[in-house]
N, C-alpha and C positions, 0 to 999 in steps of 0.2 A: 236424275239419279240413274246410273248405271247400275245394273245387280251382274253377277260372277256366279255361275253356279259351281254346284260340285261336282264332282264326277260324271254326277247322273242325268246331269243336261239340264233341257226344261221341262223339268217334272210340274206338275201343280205344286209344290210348296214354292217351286221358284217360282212363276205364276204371281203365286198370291202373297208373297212377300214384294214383290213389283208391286201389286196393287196396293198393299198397304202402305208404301211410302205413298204412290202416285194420291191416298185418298186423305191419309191423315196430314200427309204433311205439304196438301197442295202445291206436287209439285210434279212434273213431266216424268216419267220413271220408264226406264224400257231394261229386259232383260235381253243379255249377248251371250252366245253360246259361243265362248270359246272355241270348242272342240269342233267348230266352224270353219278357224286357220287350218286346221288339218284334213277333213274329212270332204269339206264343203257343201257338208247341208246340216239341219238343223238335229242334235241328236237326243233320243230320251232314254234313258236305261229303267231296267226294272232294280228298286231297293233293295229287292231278295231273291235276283236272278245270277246270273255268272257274270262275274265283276273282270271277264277277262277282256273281253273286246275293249271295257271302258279303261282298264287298267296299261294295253295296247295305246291305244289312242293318247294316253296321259302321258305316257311313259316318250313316246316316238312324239312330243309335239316341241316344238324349237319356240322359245321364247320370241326370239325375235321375229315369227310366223303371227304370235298373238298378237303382239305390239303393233304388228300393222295394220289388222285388223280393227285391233281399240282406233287407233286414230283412223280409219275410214267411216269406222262407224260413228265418230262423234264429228267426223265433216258432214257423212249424212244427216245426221239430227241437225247439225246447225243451218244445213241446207231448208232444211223444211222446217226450223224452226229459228230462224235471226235472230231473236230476244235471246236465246241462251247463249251466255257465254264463258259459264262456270259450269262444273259437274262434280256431283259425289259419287264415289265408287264404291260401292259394297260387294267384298266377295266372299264366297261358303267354302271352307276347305280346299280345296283344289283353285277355286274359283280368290278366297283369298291369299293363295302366293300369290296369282297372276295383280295382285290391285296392287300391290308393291310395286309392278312393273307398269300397270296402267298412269300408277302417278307419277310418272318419270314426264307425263306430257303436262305442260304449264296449264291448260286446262282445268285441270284436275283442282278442285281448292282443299275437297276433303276425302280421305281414303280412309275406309269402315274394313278390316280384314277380321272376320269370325273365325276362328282356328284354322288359321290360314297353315297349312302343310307346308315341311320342305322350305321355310324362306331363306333359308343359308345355302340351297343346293348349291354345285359349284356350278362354273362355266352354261349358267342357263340362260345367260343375255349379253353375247358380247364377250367370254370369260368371265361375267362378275355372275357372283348370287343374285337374286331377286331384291333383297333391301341393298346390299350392295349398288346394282346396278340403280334405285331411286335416291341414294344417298350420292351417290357423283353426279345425278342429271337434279336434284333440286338443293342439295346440300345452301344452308342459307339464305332458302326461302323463304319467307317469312308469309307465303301464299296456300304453303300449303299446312294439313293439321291431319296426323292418322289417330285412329283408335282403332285398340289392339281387343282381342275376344277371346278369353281362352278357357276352356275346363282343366279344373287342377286334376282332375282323375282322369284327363287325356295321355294318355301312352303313346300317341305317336308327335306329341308335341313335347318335349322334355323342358321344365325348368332352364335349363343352358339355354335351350333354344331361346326362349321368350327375355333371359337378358342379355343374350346378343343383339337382339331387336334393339331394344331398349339401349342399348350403349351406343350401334353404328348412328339411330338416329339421333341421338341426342348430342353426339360427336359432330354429327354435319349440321348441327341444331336446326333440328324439323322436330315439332313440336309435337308431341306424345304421350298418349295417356291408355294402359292397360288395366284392362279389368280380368281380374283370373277370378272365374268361381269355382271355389275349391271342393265343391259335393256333387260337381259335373262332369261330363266325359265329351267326349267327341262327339260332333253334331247336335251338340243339348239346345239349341236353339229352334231343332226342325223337329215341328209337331204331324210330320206325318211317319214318326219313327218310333214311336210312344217305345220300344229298347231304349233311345237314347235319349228323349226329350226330358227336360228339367222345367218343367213349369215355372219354378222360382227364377232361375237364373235367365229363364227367357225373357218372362215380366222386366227382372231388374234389369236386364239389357237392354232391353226396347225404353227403358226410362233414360237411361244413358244416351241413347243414339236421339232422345231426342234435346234435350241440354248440349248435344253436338253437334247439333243440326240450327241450331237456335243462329 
């Protein structure tokens, strides 16, 4: 399992969502900090400090900087680890646009995007969007399966957005299954933000991800 954070790097919620695949679902789990392709060291922002350096670095990073990164870092893993030869990708807001782009690598069998941001941006890999850009490189796979995560009381993810998703992939038939909880907002999954956390919708997610996992 690969995890994707958000913004804010590797915070302890991303930490301890790595751990919690790694423990419940007996399986190798390592979190990548994006913000890695661009910066080149590991970075952690404050929740409630100035969102500009991390907003800078979001903003200035090229898709096709992260893409290289995802696939050196899962030659690393295979390096040190042979027996793997599949990987799930989970990413957090920011961290799920980029797992649209991480499944573009045959690797990839399952892709977890939690209100993943911006997956229609344009020209962000290559000139395609981000699900654009995994629906030309896996279109017809039948290897790979995403699940989508959204809060209906998200404002920076619109309705339109989430059945764009839901058409490009089902058009390149890559297999698809969204869950919107609609009494939730953005980031309702991260319990170190108790503004945004949704206990209900995190529970019912985490039951999902695991009948996904299965």
């Amino acid at each position: 399992v690969i995890v994707l954070p958000e913004i804010f790097g590797i915070t302890d919620f991303i930490k301890n969502v790595t751990d919690r695949f790694a423990d419940e679902f007996s399986l190798p789990a390592f979190a990548l900090d994006h913000f890695y392709s661009a910066t080149g060291k590991v970075e952690v922002f404050d929740y409630y400090g100035d969102y500009s350096r991390n907003m800078e670095i979001m903003n200035n990073m090229k898709g096709e900087d992260f893409y290289k990164l995802f696939q050196q870092a899962l030659g690393e893993i295979q390096a040190e680890h042979p027996a793997i030869t599949e990987f799930v990708v989970v990413g957090f807001c920011f961290g799920g646009r980029l797992a649209y782009l991480a499944g573009m690598d045959e690797r990839v069998s399952k892709l977890i995007s939690f209100y993943g941001g911006q997956p229609h941006v344009v020209n962000y890999f290559e000139g395609k969007s981000p699900v654009e850009a995994l629906t030309d490189a896996r279109g017809g796979d039948g290897g790979l399966r995403v699940l989508g995560f959204y809060g209906g009381q998200d404002e920076s993810i619109t309705a339109a957005d989430r059945e764009k998703t839901k058409e490009l992939l089902a058009k390149a038939d890559i297999g698809y299954v969204a869950k919107v909880y609609e009494s939730a907002g953005h980031a309702y999954f991260n319990d170190s933000r108790p503004e945004r956390y949704n206990a209900e919708a995190a529970a019912q997610s985490w039951e999902v991800v695991k009948d996904f996992l299965v």
